[in-house]
Biotite code that builds the C-alpha atoms (Angstrom):
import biotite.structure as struc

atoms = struc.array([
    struc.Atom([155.286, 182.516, 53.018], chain_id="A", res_id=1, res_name="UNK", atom_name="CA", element="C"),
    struc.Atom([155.463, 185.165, 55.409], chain_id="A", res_id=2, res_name="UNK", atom_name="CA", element="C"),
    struc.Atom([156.738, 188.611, 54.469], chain_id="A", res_id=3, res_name="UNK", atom_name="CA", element="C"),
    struc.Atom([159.093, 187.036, 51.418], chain_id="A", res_id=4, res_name="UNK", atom_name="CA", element="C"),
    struc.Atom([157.387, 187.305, 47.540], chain_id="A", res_id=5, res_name="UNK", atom_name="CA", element="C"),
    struc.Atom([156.704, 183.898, 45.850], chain_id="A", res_id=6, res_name="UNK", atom_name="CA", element="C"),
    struc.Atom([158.117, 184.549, 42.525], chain_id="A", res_id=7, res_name="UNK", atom_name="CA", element="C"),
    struc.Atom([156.846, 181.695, 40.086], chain_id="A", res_id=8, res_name="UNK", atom_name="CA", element="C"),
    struc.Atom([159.289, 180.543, 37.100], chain_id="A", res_id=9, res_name="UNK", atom_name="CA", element="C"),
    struc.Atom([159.628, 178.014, 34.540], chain_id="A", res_id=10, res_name="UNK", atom_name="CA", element="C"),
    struc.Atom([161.818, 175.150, 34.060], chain_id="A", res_id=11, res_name="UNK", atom_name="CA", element="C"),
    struc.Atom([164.460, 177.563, 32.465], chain_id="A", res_id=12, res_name="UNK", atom_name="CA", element="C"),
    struc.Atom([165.082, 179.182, 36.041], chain_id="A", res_id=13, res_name="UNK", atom_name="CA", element="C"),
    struc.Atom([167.802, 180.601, 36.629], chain_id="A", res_id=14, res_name="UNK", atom_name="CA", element="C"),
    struc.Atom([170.211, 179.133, 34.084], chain_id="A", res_id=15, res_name="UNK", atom_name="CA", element="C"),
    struc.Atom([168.240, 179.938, 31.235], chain_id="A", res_id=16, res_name="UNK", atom_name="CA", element="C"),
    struc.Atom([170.058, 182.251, 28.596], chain_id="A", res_id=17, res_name="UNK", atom_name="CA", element="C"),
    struc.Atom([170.402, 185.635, 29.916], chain_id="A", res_id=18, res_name="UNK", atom_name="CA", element="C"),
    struc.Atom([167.876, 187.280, 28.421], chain_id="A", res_id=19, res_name="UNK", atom_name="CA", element="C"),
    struc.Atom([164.987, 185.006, 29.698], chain_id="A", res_id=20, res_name="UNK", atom_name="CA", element="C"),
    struc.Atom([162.870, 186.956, 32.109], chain_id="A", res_id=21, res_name="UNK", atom_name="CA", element="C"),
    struc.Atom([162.430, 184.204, 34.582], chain_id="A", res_id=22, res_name="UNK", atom_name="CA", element="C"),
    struc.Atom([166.436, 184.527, 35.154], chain_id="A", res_id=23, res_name="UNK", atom_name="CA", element="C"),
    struc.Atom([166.712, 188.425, 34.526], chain_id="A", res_id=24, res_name="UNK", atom_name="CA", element="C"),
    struc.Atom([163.710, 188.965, 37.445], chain_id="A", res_id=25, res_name="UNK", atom_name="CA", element="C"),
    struc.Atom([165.613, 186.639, 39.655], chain_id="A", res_id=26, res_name="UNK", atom_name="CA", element="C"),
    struc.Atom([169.089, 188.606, 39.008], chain_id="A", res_id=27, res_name="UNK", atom_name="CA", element="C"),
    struc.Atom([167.287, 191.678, 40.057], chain_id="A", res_id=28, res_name="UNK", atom_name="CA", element="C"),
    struc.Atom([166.156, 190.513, 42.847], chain_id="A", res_id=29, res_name="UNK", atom_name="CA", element="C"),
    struc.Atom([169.537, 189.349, 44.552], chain_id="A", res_id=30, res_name="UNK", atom_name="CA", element="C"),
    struc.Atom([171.219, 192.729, 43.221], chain_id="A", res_id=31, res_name="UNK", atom_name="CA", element="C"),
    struc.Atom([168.110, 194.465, 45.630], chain_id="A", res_id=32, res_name="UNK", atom_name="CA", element="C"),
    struc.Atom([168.993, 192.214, 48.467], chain_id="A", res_id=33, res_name="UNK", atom_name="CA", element="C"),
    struc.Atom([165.431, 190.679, 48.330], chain_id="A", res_id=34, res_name="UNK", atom_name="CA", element="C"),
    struc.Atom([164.704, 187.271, 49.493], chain_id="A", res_id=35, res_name="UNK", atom_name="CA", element="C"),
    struc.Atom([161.721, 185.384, 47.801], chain_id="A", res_id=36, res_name="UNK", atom_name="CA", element="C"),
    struc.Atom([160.558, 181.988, 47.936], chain_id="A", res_id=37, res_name="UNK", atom_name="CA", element="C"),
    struc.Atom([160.788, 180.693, 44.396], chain_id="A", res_id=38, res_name="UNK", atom_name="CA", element="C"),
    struc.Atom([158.259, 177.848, 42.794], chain_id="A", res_id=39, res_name="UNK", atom_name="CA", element="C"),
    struc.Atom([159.399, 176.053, 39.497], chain_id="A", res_id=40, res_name="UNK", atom_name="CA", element="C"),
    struc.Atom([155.826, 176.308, 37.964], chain_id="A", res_id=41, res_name="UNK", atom_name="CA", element="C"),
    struc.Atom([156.159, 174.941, 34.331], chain_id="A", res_id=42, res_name="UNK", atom_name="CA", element="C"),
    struc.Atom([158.192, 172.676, 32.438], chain_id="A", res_id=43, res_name="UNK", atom_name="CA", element="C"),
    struc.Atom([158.618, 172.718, 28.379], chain_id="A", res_id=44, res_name="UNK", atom_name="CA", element="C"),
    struc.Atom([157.692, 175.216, 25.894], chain_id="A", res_id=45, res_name="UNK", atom_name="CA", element="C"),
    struc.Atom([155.808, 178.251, 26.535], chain_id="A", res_id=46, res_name="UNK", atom_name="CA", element="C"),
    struc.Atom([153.814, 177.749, 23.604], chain_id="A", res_id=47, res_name="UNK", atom_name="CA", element="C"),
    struc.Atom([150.371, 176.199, 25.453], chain_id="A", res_id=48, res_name="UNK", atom_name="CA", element="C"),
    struc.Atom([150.320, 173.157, 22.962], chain_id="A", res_id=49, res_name="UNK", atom_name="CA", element="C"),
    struc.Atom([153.754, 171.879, 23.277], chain_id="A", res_id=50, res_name="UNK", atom_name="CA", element="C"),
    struc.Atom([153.982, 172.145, 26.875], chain_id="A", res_id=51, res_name="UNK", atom_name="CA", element="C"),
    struc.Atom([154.407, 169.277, 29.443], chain_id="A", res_id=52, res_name="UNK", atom_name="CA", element="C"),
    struc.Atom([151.318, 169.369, 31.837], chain_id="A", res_id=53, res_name="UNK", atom_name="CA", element="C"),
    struc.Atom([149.107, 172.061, 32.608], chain_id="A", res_id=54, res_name="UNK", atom_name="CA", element="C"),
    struc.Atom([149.151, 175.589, 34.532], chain_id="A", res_id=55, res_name="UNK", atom_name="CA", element="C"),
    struc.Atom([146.232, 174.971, 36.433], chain_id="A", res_id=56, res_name="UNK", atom_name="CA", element="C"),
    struc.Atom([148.151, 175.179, 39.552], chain_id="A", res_id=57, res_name="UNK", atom_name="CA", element="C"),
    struc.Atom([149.928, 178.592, 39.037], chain_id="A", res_id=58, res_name="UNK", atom_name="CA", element="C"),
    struc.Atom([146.332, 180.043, 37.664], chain_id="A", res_id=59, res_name="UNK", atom_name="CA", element="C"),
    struc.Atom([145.067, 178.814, 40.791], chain_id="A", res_id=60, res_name="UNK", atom_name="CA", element="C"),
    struc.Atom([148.038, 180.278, 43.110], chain_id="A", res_id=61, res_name="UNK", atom_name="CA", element="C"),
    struc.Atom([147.863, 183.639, 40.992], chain_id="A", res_id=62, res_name="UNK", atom_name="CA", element="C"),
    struc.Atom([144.966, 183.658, 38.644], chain_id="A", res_id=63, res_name="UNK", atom_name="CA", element="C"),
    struc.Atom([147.439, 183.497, 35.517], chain_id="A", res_id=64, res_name="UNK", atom_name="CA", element="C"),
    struc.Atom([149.375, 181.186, 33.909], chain_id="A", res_id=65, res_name="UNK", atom_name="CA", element="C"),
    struc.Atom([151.895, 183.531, 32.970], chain_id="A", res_id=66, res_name="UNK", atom_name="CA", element="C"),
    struc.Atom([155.860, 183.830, 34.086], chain_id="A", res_id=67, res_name="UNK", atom_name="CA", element="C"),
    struc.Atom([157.446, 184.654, 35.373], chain_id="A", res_id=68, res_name="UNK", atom_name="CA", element="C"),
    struc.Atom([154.786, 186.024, 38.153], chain_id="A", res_id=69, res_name="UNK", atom_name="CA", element="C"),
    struc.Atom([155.495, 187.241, 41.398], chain_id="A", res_id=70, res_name="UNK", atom_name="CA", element="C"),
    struc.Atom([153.025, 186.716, 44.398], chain_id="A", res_id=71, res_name="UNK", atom_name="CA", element="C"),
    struc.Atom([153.347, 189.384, 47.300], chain_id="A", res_id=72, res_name="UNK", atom_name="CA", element="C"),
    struc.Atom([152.653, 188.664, 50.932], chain_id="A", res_id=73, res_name="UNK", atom_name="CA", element="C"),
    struc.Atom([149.316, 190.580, 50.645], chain_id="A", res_id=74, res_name="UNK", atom_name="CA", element="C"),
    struc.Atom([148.418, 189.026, 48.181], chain_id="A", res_id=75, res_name="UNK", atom_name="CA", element="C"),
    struc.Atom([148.992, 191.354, 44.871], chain_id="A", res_id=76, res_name="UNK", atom_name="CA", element="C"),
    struc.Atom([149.934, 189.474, 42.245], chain_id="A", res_id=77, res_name="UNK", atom_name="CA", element="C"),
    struc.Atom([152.517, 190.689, 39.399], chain_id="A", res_id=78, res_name="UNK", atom_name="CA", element="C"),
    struc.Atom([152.481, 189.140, 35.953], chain_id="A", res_id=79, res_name="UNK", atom_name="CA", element="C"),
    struc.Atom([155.012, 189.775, 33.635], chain_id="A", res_id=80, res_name="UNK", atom_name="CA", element="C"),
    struc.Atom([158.568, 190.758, 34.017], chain_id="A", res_id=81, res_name="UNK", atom_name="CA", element="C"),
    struc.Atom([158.069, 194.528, 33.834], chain_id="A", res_id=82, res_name="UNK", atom_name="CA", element="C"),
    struc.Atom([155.691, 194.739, 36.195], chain_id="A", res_id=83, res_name="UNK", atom_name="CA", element="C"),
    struc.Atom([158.006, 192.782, 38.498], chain_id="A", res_id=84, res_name="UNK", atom_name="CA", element="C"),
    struc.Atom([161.016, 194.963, 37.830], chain_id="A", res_id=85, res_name="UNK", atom_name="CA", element="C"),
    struc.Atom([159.025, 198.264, 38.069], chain_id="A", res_id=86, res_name="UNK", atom_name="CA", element="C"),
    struc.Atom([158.498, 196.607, 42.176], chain_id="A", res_id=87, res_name="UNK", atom_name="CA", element="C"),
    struc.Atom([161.798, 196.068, 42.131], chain_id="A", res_id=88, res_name="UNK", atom_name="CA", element="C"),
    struc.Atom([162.984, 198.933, 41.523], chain_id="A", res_id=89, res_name="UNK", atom_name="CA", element="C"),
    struc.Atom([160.699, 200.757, 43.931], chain_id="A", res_id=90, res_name="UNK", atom_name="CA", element="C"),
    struc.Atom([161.538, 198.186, 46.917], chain_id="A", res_id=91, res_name="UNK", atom_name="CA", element="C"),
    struc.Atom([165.062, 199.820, 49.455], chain_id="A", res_id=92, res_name="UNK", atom_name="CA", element="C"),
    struc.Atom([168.598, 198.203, 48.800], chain_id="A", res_id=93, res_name="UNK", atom_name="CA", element="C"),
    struc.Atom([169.209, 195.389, 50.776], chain_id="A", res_id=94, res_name="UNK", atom_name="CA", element="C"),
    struc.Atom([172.099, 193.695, 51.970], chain_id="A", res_id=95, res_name="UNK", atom_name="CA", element="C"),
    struc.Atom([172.616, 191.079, 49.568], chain_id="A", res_id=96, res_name="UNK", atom_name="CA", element="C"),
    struc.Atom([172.227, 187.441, 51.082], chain_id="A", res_id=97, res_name="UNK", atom_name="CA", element="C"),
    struc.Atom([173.839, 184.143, 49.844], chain_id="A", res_id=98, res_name="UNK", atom_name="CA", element="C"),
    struc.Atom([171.756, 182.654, 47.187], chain_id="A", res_id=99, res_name="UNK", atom_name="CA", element="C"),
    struc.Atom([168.726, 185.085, 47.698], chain_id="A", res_id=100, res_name="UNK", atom_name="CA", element="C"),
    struc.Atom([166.032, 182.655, 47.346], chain_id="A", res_id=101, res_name="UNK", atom_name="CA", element="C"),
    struc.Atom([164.471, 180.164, 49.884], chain_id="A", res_id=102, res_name="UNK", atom_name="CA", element="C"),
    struc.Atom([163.053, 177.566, 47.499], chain_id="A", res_id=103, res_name="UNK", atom_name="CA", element="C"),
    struc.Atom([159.700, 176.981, 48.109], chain_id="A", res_id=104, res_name="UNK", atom_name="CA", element="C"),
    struc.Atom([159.521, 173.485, 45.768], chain_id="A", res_id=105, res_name="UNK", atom_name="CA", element="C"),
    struc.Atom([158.388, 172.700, 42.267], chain_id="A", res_id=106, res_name="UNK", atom_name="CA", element="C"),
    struc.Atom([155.282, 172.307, 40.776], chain_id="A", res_id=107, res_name="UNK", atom_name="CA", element="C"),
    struc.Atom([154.537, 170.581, 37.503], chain_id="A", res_id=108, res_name="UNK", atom_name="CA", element="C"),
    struc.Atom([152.205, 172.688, 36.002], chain_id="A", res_id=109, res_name="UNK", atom_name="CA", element="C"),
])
């Protein structure tokens, strides 16, 4: 992972409708110029009985199963979309880079 965040996100990613956090978080992040590695960590609804699979894997790579979450590189983890815009925001402008994310592969949880 090295210095870049591992922001976790569902299966709506980044063309989900504009207002889904998962999409908004990664918007922000570009705009900032940050690069992240990016893990598709759920599929279906967010409602826990309809989904497809489990989040076993994301509670064990964060200790939630929330999203979208963002892992830093020592470790902090940041659940909710707030939290990860409040970073954000707090983080120095970056040149923006082509595509902004380095993705990291999917997990079906």
């Amino acid at each position: 992972m090295g210095d870049r965040p591992t922001l976790y996100v569902c299966h709506g990613d980044d063309g989900g409708p504009r207002i889904h956090p998962c999409r908004r978080v990664q918007e922000a992040l570009r705009a900032r110029g940050i690069e992240y590695e990016k893990v598709l960590a759920a599929h279906g609804s967010p409602i826990p009985f309809l989904r497809k699979g489990s989040r076993e894997e994301l509670r064990e790579a964060t200790g939630d199963t929330k999203l979208p979450t963002m892992k830093l590189a020592d470790g902090t983890v940041l659940t909710h979309s707030r939290a990860i815009f409040d970073w954000i925001e707090r983080q120095p402008q970056r040149s923006a880079t082509a595509g902004g994310a380095a993705h990291a592969g999917a997990s079906d949880g």
